[in-house]
NUKOL-247022 format. One line per 10 residues: number of its first residue (from 1); for each residue x, z, y of N, C-alpha, C. Coordinates in steps of 0.1 Angstrom, whole numbers, plus 5000, padded with zeros to 4 digits. Example, Ala and Ser with C-alpha at 12.3 -4.5 7.8 and 13.67 -1.06 7.14 Angstrom:
2
1) 5132 5078 4943 5123 5078 4955 5132 5078 4967; 5128 5071 4978 5137 5071 4989 5129 5079 5000 $
END
This chain:
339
1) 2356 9396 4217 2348 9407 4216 2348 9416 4228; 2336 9421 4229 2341 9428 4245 2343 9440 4243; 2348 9450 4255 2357 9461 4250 2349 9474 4259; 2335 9464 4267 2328 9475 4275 2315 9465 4279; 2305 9475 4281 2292 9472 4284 2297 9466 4301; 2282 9460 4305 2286 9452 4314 2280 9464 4325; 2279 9459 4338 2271 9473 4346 2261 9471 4356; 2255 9485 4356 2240 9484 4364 2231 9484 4351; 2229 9490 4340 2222 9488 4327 2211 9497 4331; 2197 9490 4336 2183 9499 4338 2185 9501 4325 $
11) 2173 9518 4327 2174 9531 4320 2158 9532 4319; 2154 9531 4338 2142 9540 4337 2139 9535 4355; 2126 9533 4356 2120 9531 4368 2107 9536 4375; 2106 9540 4386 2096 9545 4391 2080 9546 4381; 2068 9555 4382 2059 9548 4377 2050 9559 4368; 2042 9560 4363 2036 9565 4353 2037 9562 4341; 2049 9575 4331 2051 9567 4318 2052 9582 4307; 2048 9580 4296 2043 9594 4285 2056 9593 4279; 2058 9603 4276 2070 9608 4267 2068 9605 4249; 2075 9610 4245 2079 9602 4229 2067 9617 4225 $
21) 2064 9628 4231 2055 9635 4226 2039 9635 4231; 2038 9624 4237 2022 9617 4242 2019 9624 4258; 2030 9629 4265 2029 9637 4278 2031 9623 4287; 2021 9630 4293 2021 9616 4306 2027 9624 4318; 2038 9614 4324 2044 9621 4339 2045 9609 4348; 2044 9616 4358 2046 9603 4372 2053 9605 4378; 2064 9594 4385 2076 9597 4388 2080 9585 4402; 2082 9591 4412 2080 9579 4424 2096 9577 4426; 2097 9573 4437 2110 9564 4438 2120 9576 4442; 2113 9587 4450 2120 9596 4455 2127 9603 4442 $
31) 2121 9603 4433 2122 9613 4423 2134 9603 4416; 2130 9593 4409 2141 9586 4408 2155 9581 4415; 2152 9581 4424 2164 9589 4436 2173 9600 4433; 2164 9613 4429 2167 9622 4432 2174 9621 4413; 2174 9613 4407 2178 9615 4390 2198 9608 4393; 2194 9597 4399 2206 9592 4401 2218 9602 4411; 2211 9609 4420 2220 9617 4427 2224 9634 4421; 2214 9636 4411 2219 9647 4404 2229 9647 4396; 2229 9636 4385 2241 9631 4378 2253 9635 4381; 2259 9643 4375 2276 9646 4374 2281 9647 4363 $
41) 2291 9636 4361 2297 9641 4350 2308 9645 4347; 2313 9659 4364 2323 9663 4359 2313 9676 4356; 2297 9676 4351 2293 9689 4347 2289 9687 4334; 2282 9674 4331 2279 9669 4319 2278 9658 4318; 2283 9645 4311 2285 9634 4311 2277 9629 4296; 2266 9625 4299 2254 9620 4290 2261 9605 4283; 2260 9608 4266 2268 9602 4257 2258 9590 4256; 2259 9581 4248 2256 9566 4246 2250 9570 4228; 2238 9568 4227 2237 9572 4214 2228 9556 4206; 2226 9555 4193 2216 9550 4184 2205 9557 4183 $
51) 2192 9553 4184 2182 9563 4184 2187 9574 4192; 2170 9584 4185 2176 9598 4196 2183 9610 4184; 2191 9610 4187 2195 9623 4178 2199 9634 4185; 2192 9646 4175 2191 9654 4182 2206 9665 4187; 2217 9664 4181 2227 9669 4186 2238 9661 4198; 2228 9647 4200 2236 9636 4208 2250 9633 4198; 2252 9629 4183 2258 9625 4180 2254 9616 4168; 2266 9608 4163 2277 9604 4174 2272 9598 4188; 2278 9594 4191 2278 9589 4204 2292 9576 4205; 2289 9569 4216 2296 9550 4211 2302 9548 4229 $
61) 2299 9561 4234 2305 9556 4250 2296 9568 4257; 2300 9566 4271 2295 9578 4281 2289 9570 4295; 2280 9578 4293 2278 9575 4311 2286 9576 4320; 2288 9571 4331 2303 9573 4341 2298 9574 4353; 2285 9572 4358 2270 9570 4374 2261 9566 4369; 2251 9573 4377 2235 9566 4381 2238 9563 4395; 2226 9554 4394 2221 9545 4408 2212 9537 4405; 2207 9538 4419 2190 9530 4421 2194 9520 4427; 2194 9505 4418 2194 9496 4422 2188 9490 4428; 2187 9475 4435 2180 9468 4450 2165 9466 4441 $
71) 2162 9466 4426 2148 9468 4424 2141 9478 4420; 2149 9487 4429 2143 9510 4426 2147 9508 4413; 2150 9506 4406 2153 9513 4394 2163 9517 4387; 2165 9529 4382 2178 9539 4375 2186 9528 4370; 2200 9527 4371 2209 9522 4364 2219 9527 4361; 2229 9525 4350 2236 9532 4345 2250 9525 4343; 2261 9530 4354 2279 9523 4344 2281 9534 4336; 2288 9525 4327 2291 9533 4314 2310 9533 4313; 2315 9538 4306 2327 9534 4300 2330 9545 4289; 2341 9542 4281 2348 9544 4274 2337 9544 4257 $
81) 2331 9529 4262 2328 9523 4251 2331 9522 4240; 2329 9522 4226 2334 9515 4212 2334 9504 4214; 2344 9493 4214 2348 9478 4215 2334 9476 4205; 2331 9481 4190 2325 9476 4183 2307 9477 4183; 2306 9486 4192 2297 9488 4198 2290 9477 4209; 2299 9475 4218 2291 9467 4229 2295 9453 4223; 2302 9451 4211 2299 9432 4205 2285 9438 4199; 2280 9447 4191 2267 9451 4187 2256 9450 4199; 2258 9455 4211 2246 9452 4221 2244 9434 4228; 2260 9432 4229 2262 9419 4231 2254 9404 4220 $
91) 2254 9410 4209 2249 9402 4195 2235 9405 4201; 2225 9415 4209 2213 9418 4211 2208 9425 4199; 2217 9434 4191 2208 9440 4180 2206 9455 4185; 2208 9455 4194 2204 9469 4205 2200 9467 4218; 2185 9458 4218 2185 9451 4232 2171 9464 4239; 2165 9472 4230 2160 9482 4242 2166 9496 4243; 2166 9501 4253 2169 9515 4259 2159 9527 4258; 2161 9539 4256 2155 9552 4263 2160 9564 4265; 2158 9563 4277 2163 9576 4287 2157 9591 4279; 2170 9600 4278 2167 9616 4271 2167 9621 4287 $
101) 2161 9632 4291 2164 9639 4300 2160 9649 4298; 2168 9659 4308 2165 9673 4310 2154 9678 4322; 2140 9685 4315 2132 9688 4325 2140 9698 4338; 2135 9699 4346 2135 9706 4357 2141 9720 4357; 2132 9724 4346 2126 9743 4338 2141 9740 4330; 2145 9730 4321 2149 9730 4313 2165 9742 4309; 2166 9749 4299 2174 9761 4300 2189 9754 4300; 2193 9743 4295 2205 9740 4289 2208 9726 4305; 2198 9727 4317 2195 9714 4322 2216 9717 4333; 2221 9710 4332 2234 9710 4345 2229 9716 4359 $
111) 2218 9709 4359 2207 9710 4376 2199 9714 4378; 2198 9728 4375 2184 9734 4376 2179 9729 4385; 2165 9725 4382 2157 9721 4396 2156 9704 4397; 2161 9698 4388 2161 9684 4395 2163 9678 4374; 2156 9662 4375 2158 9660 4361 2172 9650 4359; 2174 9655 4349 2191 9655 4344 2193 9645 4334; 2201 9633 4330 2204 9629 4317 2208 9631 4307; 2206 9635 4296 2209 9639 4282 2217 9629 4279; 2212 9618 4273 2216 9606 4263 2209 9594 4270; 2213 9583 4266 2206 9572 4266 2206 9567 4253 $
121) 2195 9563 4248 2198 9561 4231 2192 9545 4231; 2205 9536 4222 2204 9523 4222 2192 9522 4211; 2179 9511 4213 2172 9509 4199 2172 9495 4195; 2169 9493 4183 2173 9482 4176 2170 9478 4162; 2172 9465 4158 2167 9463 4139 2180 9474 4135; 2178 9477 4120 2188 9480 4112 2197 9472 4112; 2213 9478 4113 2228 9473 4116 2235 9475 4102; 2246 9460 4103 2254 9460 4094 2265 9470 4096; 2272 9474 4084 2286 9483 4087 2294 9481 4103; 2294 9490 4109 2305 9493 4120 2321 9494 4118 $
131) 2330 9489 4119 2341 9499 4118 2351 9505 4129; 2352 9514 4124 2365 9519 4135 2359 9529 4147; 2344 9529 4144 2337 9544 4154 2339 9556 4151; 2340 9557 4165 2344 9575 4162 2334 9589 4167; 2334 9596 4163 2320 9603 4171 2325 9618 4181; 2316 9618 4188 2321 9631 4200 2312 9641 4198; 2317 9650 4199 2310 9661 4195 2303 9669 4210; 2288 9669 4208 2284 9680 4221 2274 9692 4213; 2268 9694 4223 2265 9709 4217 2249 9706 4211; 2245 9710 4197 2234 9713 4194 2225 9717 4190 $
141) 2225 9727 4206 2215 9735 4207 2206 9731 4223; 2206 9723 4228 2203 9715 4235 2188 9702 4236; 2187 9703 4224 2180 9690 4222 2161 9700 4219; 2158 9715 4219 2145 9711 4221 2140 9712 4233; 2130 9703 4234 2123 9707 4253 2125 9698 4261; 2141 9688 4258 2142 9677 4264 2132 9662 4260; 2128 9654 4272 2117 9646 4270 2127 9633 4276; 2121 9622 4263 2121 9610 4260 2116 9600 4265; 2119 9586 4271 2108 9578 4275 2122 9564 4274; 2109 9560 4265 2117 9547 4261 2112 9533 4271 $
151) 2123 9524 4272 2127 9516 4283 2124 9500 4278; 2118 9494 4282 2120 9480 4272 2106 9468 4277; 2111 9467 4291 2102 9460 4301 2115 9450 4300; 2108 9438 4303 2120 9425 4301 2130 9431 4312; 2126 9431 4325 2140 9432 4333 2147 9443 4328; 2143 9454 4322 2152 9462 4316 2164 9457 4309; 2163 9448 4301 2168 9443 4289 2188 9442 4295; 2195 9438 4287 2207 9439 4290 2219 9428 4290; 2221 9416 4298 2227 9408 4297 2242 9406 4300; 2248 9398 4289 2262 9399 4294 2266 9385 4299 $
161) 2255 9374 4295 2258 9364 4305 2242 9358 4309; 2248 9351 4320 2233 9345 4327 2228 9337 4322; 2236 9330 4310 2226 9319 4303 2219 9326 4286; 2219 9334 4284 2211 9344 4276 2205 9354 4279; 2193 9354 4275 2180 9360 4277 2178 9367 4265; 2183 9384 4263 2180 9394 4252 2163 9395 4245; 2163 9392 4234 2149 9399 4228 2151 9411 4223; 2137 9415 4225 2134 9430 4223 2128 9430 4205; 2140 9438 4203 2137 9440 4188 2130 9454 4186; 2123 9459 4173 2114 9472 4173 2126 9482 4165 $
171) 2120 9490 4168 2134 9503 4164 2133 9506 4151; 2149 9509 4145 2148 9509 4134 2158 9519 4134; 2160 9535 4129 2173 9540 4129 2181 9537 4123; 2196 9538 4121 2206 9538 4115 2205 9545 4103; 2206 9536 4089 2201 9543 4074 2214 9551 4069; 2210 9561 4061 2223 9565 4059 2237 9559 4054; 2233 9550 4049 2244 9542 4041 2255 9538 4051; 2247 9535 4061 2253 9529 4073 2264 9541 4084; 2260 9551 4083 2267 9567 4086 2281 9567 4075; 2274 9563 4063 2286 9568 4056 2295 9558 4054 $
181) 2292 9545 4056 2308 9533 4062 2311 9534 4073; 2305 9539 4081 2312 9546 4102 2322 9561 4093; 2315 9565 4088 2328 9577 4084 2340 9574 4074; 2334 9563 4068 2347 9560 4058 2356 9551 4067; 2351 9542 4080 2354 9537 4091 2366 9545 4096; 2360 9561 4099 2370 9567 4111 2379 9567 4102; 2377 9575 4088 2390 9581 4081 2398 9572 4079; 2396 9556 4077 2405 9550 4079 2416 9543 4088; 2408 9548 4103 2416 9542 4109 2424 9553 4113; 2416 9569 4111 2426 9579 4115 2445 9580 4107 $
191) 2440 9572 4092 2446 9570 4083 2459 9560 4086; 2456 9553 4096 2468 9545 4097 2469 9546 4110; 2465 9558 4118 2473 9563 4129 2483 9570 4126; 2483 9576 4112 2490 9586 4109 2503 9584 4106; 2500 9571 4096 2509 9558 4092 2519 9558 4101; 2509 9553 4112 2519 9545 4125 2532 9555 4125; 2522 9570 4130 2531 9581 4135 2542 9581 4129; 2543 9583 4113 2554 9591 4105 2566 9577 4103; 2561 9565 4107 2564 9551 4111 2577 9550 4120; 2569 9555 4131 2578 9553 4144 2589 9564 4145 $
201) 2584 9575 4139 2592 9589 4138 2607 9583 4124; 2606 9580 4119 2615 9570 4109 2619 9564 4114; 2618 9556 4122 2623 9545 4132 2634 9551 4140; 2628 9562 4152 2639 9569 4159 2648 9574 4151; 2642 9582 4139 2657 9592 4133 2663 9582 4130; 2665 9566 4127 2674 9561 4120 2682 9551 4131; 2671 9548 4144 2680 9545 4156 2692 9553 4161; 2687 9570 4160 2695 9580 4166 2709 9581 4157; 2710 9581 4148 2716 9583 4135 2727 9570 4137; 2723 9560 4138 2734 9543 4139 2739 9544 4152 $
211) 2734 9554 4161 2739 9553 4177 2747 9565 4173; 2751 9577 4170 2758 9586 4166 2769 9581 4158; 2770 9571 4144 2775 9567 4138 2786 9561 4146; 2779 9548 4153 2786 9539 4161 2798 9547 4173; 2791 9556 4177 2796 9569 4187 2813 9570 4180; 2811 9579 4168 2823 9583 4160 2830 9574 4157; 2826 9559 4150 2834 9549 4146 2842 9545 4163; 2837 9541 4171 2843 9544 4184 2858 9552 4189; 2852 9565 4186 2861 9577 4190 2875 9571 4176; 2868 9569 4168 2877 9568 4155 2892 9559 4160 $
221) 2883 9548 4159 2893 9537 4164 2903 9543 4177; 2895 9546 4181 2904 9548 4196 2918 9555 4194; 2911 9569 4186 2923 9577 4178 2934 9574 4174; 2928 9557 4166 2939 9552 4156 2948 9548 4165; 2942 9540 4178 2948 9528 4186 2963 9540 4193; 2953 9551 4197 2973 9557 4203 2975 9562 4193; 2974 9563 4186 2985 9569 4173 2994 9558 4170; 2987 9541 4169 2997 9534 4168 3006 9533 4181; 3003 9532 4192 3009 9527 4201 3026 9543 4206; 3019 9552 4200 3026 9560 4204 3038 9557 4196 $
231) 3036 9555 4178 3044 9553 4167 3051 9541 4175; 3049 9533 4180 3053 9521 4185 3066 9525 4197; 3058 9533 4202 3071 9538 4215 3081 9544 4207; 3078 9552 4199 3088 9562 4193 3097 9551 4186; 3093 9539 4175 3102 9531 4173 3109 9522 4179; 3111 9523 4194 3114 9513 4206 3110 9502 4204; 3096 9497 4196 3094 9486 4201 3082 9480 4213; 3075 9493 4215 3071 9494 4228 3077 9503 4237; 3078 9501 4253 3082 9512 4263 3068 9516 4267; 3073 9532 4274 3063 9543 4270 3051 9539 4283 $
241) 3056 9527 4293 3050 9525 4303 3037 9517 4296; 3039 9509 4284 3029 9498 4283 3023 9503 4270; 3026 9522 4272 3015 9524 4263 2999 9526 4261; 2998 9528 4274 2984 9528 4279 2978 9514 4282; 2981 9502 4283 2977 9494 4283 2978 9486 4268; 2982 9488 4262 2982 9483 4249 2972 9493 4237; 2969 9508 4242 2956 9513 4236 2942 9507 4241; 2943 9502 4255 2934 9492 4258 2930 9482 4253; 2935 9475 4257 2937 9459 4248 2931 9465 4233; 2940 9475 4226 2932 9472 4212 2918 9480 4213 $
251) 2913 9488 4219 2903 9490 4220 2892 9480 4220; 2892 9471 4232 2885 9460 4234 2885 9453 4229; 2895 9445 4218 2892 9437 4206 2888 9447 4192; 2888 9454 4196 2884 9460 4182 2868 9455 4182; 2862 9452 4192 2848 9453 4190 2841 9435 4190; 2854 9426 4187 2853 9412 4187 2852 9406 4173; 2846 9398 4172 2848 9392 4155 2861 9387 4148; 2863 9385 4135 2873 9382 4125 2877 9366 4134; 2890 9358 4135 2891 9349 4138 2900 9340 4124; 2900 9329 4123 2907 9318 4115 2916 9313 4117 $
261) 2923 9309 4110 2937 9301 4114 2945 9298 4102; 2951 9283 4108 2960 9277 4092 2975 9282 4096; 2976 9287 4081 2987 9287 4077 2997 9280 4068; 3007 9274 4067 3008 9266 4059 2996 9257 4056; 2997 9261 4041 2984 9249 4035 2969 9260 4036; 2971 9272 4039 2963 9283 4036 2957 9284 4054; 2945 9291 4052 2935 9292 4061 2934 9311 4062; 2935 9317 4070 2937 9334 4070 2929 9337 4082; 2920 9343 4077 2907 9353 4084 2916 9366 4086; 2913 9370 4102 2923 9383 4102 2916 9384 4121 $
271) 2911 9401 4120 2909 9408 4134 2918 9402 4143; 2914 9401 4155 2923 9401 4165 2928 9417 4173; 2925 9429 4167 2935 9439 4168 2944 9443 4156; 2940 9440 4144 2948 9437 4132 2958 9424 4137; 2960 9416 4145 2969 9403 4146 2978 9408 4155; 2970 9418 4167 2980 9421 4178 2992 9434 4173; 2983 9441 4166 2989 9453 4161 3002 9446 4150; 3001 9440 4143 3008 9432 4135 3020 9426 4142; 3018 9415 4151 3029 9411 4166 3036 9421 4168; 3032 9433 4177 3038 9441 4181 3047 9452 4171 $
281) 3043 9452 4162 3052 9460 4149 3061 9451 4141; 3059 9436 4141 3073 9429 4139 3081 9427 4147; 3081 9431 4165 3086 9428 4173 3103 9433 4174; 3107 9425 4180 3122 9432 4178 3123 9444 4188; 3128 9458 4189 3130 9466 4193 3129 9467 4208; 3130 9468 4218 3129 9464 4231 3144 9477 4237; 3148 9485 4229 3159 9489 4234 3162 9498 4214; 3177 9499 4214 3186 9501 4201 3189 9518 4204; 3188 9521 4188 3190 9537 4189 3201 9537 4187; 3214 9533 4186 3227 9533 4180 3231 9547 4189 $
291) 3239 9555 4183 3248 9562 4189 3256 9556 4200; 3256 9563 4209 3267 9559 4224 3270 9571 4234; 3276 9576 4235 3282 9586 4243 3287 9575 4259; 3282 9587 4271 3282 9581 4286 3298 9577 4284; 3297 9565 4294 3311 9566 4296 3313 9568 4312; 3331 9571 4318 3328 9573 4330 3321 9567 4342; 3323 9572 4348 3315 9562 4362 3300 9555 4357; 3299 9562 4346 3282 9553 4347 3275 9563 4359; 3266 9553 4362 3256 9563 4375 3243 9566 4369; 3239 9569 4357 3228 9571 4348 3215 9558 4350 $
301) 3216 9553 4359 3205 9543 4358 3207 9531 4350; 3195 9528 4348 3198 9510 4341 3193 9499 4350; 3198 9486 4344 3189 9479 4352 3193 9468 4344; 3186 9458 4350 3172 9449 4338 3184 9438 4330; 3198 9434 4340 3207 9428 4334 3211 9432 4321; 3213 9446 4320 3217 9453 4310 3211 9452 4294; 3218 9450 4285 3221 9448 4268 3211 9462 4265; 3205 9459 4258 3198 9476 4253 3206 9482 4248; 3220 9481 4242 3228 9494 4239 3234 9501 4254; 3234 9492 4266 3235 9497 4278 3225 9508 4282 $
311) 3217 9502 4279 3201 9513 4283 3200 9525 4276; 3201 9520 4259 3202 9533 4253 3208 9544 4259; 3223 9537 4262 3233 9548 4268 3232 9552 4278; 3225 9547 4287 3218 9556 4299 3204 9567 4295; 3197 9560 4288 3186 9574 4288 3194 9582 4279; 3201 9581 4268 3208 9592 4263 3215 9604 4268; 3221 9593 4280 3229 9604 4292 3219 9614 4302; 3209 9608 4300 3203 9613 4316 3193 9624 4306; 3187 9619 4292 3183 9627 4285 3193 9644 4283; 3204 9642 4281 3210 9648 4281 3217 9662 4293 $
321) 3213 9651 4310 3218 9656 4316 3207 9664 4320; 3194 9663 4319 3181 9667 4328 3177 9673 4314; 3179 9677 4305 3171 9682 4292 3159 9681 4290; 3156 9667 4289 3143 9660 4286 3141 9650 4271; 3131 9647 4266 3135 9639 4256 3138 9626 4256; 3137 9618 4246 3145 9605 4248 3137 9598 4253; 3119 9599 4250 3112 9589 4258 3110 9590 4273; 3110 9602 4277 3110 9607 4289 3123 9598 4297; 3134 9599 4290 3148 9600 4294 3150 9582 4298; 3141 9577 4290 3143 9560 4291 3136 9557 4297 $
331) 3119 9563 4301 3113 9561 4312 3117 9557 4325; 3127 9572 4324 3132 9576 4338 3142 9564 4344; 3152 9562 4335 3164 9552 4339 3159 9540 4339; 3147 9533 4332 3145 9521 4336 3128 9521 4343; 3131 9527 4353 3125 9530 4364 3119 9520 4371; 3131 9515 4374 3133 9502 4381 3133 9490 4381; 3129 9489 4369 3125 9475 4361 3111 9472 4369; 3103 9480 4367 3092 9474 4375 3088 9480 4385; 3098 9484 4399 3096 9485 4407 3092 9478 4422 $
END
């Protein structure tokens, strides 16, 4: 289906031709000239109509230029066509033209002084239902005094390919019936624009909403992960150095899938930060709380040979000597372990 008229669509050419009110005018090349170079449509942009109506509505597309093509005569690009419209001119059930224009005198004319396009109104047999046209509103108070001259000389005619040759059908206007499926047309498709809207607006609130969620469940975990690892120092079976990298670690499996594994004769589905967190809380102690008072000549440090009731008894001393607490104090003395 096509989505635009094709271009260069004669309108109107030099010549002696009577208006739709039996007025005869004559019109030379100059003058026709002077139609295509008046044309502005950033002053008034002349709509695309069926027949002539007199408020120029609806309207199915716009004029976009005039120009005098290599056989003198007016032609017209168009755009912002109804797709359903130019498959309608394309089918040839709108294969003659006529030019509305504004006389010279005319009060409502863009150009005083020079003749102006109103409309171009497509003509044609009676048409089946349209759907999905929409209509533009211009002004109507415009339409008496403007003069008519209909277009419909073979070269006129309107081709979209070179191997068809348009016939000229007799004019028939658009019956009402036909008005009132183009309006039951718009409302519906306005109808599921609306759709769409309140659509896509549901869509974000519930994107935004699972990204927020996700956000917190995030923060959540994270929460949990030093809370354990701290619990973990405080029970000595992590040191306070490999607490920051073990809130890591579970961070980053937290966001991996359940894994499998046999046990015995049994098969156990279990997280891999549930498996680590599990490890590390059966693990044996990595230094003993027992009571131990310094003895002499210790030099407060540990080092890595040393029994964990060795170590104990050093950060207890140095805890003691520097009034710091015990994690601080075991920090400190095994210092040197990973130096």
């Amino acid at each position: 289906m096509p989505s635009k008229l094709p271009p260069q669509i004669e309108i109107f050419k030099p010549g002696r031709h009577v208006d739709d009110t039996g007025t005869a005018h004559a019109f030379s090349p100059a003058d026709v000239a002077g139609m295509a170079s008046s044309y502005d449509p950033a002053l008034r942009e002349a709509p695309l109509c069926i027949g002539h109506p007199k408020d120029n509505l609806p309207a199915y597309g716009l004029v976009q230029s005039l120009a005098v093509n290599a056989a003198g005569n007016l032609a017209m690009n168009t755009h912002a066509v109804e797709p359903q419209f130019a498959e309608l001119v394309q089918a040839k059930r709108y294969a003659k033209r006529s030019a509305s224009f504004y006389p010279p005198g005319h009060p409502n004319n863009p150009k005083p002084g020079a003749w102006y396009l109103r409309h171009v109104a497509f003509l044609g047999a009676q048409q089946p239902a349209i759907a999905g046209l929409r209509d533009i509103a211009f002004s109507a108070a415009d339409a008496a005094g403007s003069v008519n001259f209909a277009f419909d000389e073979p070269q006129g005619t309107v081709n979209f390919s070179q191997a068809t040759t348009p016939q000229i059908n007799q004019e028939n206007p658009m019956d009402e019936e036909l008005k009132a499926q183009l309006a039951a047309a718009q409302k519906q498709a306005a109808d599921n624009a609306a759709a769409l809207a309140t659509a896509q607006a549901a869509t974000k609130k519930a994107t935004d909403q699972l990204a927020q969620f996700a956000e917190a469940a995030t923060a959540a975990r994270h929460a949990g992960h030093v809370s354990f690892a701290e619990g973990e120092v405080k029970a000595g079976r992590l040191l306070p150095k490999d607490k920051g990298a073990a809130v890591v670690v579970l961070d980053v499996l937290a966001s991996t899938q359940s894994v499998q594994f046999s046990e015995g004769d049994a098969t156990k589905t279990v997280t891999p930060v549930e498996w680590l967190k599990g490890l590390i809380a059966s693990a044996r102690p990595v230094v003993s709380f027992g009571e131990h008072a310094p003895g002499a000549g210790d030099s407060g440090q540990a080092s890595p040979d040393m029994s964990d009731a060795e170590v104990d008894k050093r950060a207890k001393a140095y805890a003691l000597q520097h009034k710091v607490n015990y994690a601080e104090a075991l920090s400190a003395v095994t210092a040197s372990f990973t130096a």
